[in-house]
N, C-alpha and C positions, 0 to 999 in steps of 0.2 A: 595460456588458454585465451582463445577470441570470446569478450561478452558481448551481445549489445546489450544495451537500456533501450525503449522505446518508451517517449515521455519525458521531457526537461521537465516536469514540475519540480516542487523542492521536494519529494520522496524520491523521486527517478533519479534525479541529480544527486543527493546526497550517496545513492545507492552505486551512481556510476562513478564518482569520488572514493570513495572506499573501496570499491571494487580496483579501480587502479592503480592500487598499490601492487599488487599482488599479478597482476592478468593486465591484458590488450584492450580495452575497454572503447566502445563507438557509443555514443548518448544520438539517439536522435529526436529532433524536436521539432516541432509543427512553424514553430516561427524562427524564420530566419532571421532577422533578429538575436534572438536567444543565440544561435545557433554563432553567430561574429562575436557575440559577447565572449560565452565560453571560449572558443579559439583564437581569440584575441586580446583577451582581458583574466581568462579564469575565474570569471566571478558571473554569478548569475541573481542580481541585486535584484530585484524582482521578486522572488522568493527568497532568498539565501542573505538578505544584506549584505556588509562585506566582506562577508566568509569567503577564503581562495580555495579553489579547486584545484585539484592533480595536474601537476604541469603537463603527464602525461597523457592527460584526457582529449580525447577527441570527438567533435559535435559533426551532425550531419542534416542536413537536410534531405536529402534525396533518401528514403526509404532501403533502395537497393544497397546503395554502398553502404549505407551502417549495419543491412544485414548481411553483405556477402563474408563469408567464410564463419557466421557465428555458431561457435560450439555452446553454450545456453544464451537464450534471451528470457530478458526480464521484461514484463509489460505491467510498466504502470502509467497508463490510460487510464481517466476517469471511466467510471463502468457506463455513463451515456453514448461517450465516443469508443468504446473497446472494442467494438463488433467492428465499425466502420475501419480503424484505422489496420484491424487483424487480416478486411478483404482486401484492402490494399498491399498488403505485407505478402499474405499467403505465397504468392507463386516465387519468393523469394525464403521461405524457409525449408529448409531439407527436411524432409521426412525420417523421425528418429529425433531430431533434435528436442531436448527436455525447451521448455517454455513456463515462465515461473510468474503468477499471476499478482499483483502487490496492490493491488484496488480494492475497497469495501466496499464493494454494492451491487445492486442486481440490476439486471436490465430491467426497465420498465416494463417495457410494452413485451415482454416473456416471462419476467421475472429469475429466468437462466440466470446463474451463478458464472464467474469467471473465467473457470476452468472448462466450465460444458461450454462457454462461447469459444475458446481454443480450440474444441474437439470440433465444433460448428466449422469454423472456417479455415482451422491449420490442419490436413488430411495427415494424419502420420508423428504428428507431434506429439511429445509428452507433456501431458499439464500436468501442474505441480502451484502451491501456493506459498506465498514467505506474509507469516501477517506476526502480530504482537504489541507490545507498546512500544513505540518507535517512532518519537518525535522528530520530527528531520533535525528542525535547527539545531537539537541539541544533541546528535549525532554529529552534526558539523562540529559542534564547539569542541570534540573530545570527549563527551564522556561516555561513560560506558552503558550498552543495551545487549537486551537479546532478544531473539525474532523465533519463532516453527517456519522449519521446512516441512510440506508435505507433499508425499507422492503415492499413489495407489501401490508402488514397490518402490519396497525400503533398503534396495539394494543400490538404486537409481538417487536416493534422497542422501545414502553414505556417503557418494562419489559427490555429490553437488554441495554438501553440507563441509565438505573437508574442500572445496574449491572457492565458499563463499567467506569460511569464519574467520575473524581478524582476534588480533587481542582483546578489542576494545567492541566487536560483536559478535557476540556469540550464539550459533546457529544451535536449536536444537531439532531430533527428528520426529517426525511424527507419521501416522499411515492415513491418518485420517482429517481427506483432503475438505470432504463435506461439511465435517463438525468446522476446522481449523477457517472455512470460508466464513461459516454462517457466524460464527463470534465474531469477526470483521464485522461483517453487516448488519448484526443484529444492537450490537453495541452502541452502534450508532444514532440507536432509539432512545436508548437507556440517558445517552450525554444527553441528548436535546432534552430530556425531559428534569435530569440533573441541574443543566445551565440552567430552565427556567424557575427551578425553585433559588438557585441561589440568586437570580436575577430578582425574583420574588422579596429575597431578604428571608426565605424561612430556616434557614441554620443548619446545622453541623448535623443535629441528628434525625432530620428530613434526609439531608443527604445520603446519611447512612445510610436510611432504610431505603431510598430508591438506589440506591446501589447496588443492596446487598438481597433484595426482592426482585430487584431488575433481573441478577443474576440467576436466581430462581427461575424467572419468567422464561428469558430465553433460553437457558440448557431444557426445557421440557419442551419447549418449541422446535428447537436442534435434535434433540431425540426422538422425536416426531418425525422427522426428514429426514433422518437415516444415521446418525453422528453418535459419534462415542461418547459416554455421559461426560469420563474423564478429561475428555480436551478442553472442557467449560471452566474447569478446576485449574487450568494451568495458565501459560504466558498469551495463551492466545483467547484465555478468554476471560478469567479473574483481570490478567496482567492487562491488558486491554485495555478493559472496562474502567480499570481505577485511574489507568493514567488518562482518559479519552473523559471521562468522570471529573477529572479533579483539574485538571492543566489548561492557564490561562492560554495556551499554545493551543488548547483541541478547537479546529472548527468547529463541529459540531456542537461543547458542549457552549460556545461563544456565541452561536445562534441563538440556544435557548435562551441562555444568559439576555440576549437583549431583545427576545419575542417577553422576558417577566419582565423586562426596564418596561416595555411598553411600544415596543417599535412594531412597523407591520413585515412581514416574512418576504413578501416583495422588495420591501427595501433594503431588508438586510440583503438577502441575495444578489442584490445590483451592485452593492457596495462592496461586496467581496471578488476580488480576482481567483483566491483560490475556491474548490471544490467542498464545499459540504456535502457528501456522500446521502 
């Protein structure tokens, strides 16, 4: 099976690494650059330190050729640039084609979810979302995770779900693409407010309860918006939460963490290459 990735970050890449075991895999990335590295080196130390990538992977620059012939693509764009780089892509994706969204976050200036940015500019495509606790790096390292698939048909999500799962990730299915979105995105509320207390110094069972109340907050906020209460209960949105919550690894909850040290939100943000959501 042909994938692309669209997106070299370390989720898109970890994603198109794994993927290449199994399927024809094209990664394509905004900077060339990145783009020599991987097909030259298989390493994309930027994000990934010096974890190797799939010999058989291959990086693209040019938008067309890493889409022509793809049977799914995966778009993990940060949700600011996701619109922009989907109207570029568009006249290069077939109509029918599934389209699997792997970003937390809403557009600003719409506040649209990821998959309604799909339906926006890809005429014909299927969105579908893959979210869960899924730290890249330590999906590079070997070990083991698991992700939701969701698609509004769960016939569409069997066939994609038996095309993505590996030993070592294991895909579950879900129908509920809104709830499975908004725990991405919402969660991401919950870590920053998590880091700042442990940045704080207030302890283990501060953390609990903003965890475990966090949780509360946004499943009635998700059921509000249309989402199944159950999806909040599972990997995509307890499993989330605790790892996005707890793990020196999560951007988000590492902002908070150094907005309680005492730093300004400007600077953290300048400071980082990768995406806090």
């Amino acid at each position: 099976m042909n994938i692309t990735v669209l997106g070299a970050g370390s989720w898109g890449t970890t994603l198109a690494h794994l993927m290449s075991r199994k399927h024809s895999v094209s990664l394509w990335a905004r900077s060339a650059a990145s783009v020599n590295e991987i097909n030259d080196h298989k390493t994309l130390t930027r994000y990934l330190d010096d974890a190797s990538l799939h010999p058989d992977l291959t990086a693209h620059h040019d938008l067309e050729a890493s889409l022509s012939g793809a049977e799914i693509i995966i778009v993990a764009i940060p949700s600011q640039s996701f619109r922009q780089v989907l109207a570029e892509a568009s006249r290069f994706v077939t109509a029918g084609t599934p389209m699997i969204s792997v970003s937390k976050g809403l557009e600003l200036t719409s506040r649209r979810r990821m998959t309604e940015i799909i339906r926006d500019e890809c005429e014909g495509a299927v969105a579908g979302v893959l979210t869960g606790p899924n730290l890249a790096k330590e999906i590079m390292a070997g070990f083991a995770a698991a992700s939701v698939l969701a698609f509004d048909d769960d016939d569409v999500t069997a066939d994609i779900q038996e095309a993505l799962h590996t030993p070592l990730f294991r895909i579950y299915r879900n129908t509920d693409v809104v709830g499975c979105e908004l725990c991405g995105v919402l969660k991401n509320v919950i870590a920053i407010a998590t880091g700042m207390s442990d940045g704080l110094g207030a302890g283990d069972n501060t953390r609990s309860a903003l965890i475990t109340r966090g949780l509360a907050e946004i499943s009635r906020l998700g059921i509000a918006l249309g989402a199944a209460p159950e999806t909040f209960a599972g990997l995509a949105g307890m499993g989330d939460l605790v790892a996005t919550c707890t793990s020196a690894k999560s951007r988000n909850r590492t902002v908070g963490y150094r907005l309680g040290q005492g730093e300004r939100i400007d600077d953290i943000l300048a400071s980082m290459f990768m995406v806090a959501e």
